[in-house]
C-alpha positions in Angstrom: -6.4 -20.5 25.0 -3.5 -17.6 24.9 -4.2 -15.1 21.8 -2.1 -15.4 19.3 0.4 -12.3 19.1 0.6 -9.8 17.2 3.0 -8.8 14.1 3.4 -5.4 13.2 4.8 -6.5 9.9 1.9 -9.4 9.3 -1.1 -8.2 10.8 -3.7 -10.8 9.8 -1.2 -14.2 9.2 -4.7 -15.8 9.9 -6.2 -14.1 6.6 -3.2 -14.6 4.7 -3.0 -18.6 5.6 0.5 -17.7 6.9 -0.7 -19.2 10.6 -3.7 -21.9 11.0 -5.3 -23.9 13.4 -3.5 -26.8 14.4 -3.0 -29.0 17.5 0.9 -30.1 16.5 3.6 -29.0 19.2 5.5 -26.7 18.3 9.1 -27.7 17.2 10.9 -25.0 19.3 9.2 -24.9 22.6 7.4 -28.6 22.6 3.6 -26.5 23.6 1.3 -27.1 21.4 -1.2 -23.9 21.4 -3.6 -24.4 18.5 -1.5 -22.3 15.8 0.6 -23.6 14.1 3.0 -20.9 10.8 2.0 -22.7 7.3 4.3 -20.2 5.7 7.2 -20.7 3.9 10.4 -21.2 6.8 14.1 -20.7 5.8 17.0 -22.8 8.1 18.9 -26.2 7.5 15.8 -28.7 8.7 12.4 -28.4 7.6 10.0 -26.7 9.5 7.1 -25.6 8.4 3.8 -26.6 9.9 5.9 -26.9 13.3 6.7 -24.0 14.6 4.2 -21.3 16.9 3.3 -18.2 15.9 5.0 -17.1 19.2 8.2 -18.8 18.9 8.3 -16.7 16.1 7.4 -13.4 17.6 9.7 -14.0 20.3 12.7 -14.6 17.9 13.1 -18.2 19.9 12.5 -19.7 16.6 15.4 -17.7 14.5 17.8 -18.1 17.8 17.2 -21.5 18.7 16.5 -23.2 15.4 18.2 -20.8 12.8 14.8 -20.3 11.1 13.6 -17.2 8.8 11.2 -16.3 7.3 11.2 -13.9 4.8 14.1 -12.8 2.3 15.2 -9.7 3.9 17.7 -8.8 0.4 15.1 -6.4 -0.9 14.6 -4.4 2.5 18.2 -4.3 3.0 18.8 -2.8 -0.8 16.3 -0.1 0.1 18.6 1.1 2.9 16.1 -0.3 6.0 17.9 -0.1 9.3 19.4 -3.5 10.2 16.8 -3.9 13.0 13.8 -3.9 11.1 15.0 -6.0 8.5 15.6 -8.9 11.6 12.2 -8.2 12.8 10.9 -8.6 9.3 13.1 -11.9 8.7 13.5 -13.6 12.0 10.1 -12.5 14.1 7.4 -11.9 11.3 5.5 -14.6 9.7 7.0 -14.8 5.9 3.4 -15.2 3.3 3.9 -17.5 0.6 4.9 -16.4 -3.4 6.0 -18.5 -6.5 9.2 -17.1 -6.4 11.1 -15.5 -3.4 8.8 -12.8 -1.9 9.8 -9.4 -2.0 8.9 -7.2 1.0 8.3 -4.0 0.1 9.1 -1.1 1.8 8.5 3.1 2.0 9.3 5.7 4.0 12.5 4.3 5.5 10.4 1.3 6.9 9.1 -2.2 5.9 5.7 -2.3 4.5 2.9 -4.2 6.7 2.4 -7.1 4.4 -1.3 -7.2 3.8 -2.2 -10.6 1.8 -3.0 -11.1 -1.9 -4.3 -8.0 -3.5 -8.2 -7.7 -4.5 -10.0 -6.9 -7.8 -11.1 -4.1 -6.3 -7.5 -2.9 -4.7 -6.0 -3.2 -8.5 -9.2 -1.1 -10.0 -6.7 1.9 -8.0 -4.7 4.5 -9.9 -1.7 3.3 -7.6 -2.0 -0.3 -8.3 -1.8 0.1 -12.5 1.0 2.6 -11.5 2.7 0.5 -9.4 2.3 -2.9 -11.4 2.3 -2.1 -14.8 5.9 -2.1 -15.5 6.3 -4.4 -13.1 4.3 -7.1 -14.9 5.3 -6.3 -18.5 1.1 -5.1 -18.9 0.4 -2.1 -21.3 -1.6 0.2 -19.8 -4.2 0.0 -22.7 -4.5 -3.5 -21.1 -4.6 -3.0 -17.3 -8.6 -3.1 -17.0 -8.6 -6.5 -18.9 -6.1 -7.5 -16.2 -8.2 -6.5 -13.4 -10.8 -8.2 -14.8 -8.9 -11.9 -15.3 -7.3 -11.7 -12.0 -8.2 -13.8 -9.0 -6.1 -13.5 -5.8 -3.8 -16.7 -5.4 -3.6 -17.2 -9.1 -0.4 -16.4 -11.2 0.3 -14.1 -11.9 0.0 -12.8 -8.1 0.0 -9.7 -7.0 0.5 -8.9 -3.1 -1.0 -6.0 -1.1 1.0 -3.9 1.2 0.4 -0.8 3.8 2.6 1.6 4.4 2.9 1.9 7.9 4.2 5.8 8.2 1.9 7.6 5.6 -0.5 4.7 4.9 0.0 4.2 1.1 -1.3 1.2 -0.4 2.4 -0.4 -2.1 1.8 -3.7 -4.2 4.1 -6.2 -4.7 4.0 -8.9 -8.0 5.4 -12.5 -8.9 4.4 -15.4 -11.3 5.4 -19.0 -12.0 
């Protein structure tokens, strides 16, 4: 079997449950290669759990199908080059959020989109820095946050990388 490929902007949609195991043809090209993206999939028909993790690379899925992936508003309000913001919404495997996700992004680029944060990744300076506002938590009651939150829960809180000067970035939503 063909490895999967790889997504600079989604490096482990395996981990994330973004792409899984599957034997269904894929939608766009008819193979069926034993991946199938679980994500969530913008266009006019529905189509997730049928489209190929390389369809998607490839941008045959986006061309052929008018599927995307990922809301690309928040990368485009941060002034990321037109380019990327494709790449990020028509050839990267979206990851899956109550609400709309939000990609972040830093240093003039998109963020690699890492999965659902750890305990251990908000017990960081950066993380309480980063999420407090953003989730309406005082900062007298960040460690009882840490301590309640489990990864897929609500509210969720998404991990990101930097891909120019490495900086762990975290993203939030809720119900």
């Amino acid at each position: 079997m063909e490895p999967p490929p790889a997504f600079r902007y989604h490096p482990d949609p395996f981990r994330s449950g973004s792409v899984k195991a599957s034997a269904t043809a894929c939608r766009c090209c008819g193979r069926a290669r034993g991946f199938v993206y679980a994500g969530p999939v913008y266009g006019e028909e529905e189509l997730r759990d049928l489209l190929c993790p390389w369809c998607i690379a490839t941008g045959d899925a986006a061309a052929r199908l008018g599927a995307t992936f990922a809301d690309g508003y928040a990368l485009a309000q941060a002034g990321i080059s037109k380019d990327i913001v494709r790449e990020v919404t028509e050839r990267t495997p979206g990851f899956t959020t109550w609400q709309s996700e939000e990609w972040l992004s830093h240093c003039g680029d998109a963020c690699a989109f890492l999965g659902d944060a750890t305990p251990e990744q908000l017990g960081t300076w950066e993380a309480r820095e980063q999420l407090c506002a953003a989730l309406g938590i005082a900062a007298s009651d960040w460690e009882q946050f840490v301590r309640s939150y489990r990864p897929g829960g609500d509210p969720a809180v998404y991990a990101f990388e930097c891909l120019v000067c490495k900086e762990k970035r975290f993203g939030s939503d809720c119900s």
